[in-house]
C-alpha positions in Angstrom: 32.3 -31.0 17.3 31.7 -28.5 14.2 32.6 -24.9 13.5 31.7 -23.2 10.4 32.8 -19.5 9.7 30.6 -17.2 8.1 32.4 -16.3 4.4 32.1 -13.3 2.3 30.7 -15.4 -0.9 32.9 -12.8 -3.2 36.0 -12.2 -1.5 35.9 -15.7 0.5 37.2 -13.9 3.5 35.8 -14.6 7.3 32.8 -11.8 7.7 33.6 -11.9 11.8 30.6 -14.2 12.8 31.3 -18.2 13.6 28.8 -21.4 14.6 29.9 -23.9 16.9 28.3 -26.8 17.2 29.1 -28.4 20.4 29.1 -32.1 22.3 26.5 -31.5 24.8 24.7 -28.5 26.1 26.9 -28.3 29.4 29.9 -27.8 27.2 28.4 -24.9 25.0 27.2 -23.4 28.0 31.1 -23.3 29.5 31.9 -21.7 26.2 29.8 -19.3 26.6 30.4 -18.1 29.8 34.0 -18.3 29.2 34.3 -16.6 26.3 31.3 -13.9 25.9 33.3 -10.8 26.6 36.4 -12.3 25.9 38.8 -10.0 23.8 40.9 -11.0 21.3 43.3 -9.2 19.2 41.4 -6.0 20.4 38.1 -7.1 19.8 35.5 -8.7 22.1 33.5 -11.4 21.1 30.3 -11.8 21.7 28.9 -15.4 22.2 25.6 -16.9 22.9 23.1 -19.7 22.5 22.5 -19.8 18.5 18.6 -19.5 17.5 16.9 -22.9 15.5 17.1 -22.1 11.9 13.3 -21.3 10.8 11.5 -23.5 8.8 11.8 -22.3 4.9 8.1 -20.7 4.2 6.1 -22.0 1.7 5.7 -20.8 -1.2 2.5 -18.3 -2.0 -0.3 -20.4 -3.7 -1.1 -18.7 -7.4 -4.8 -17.1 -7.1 -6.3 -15.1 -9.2 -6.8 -14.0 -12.5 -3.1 -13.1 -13.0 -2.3 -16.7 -12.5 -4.2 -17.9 -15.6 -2.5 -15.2 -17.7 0.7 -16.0 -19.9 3.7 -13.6 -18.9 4.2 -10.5 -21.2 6.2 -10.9 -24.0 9.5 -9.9 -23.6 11.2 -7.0 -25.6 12.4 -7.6 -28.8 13.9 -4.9 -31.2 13.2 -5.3 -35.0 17.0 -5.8 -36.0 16.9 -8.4 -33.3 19.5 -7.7 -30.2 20.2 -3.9 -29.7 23.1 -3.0 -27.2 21.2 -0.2 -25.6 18.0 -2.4 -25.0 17.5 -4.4 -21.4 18.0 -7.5 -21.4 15.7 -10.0 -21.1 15.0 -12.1 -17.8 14.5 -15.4 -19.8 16.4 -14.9 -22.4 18.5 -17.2 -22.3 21.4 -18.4 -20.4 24.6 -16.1 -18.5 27.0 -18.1 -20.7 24.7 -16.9 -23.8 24.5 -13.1 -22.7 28.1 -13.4 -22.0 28.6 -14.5 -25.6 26.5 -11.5 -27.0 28.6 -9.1 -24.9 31.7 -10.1 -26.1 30.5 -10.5 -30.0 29.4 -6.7 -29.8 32.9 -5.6 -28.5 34.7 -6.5 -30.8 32.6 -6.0 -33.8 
């Protein structure tokens, strides 16, 4: 019925791992005993019965008395951004970091 391919998110190439979603369960059980061992192109596949995803966890409850506490404040150089300081985690935006970046090269 379905097949997605598992991509490399940079490149966007195939990473050599597929799931096929199938009719009924006599069907993906033909596949796999058909193809598990198969080889193609000089490589053998291996298929088998995918696993259920897991449910996502939930998230850890805040306890304690770092919970109450504001987060430190971040760094902040006296002559306002300096090129050899880290940056800051909320600091603002990529597009705005980006924009800092490029302002300092060709200043």
């Amino acid at each position: 019925m379905r097949v997605r391919i598992g991509t490399d998110r940079v490149t966007g190439r195939p990473r050599g791992f597929a799931f096929a979603q199938f009719s009924d369960a006599a069907r993906a059980a033909d596949a796999i005993r058909r193809f598990d061992a198969f080889e193609l192109r000089g490589r053998r596949l291996r298929v088998n019965d995918a696993d259920d995803k897991p449910p996502a966890r939930a998230p850890r409850p805040m306890s304690g008395p770092s919970s109450a506490a504001p987060p430190p404040p971040a760094f902040e150089p006296e002559g306002g951004y300096a090129p050899d300081a880290p940056f800051r985690r909320n600091g603002g935006s990529r597009r705005g970091l980006r924009a800092r970046k490029r302002s300092l090269r060709y200043s």
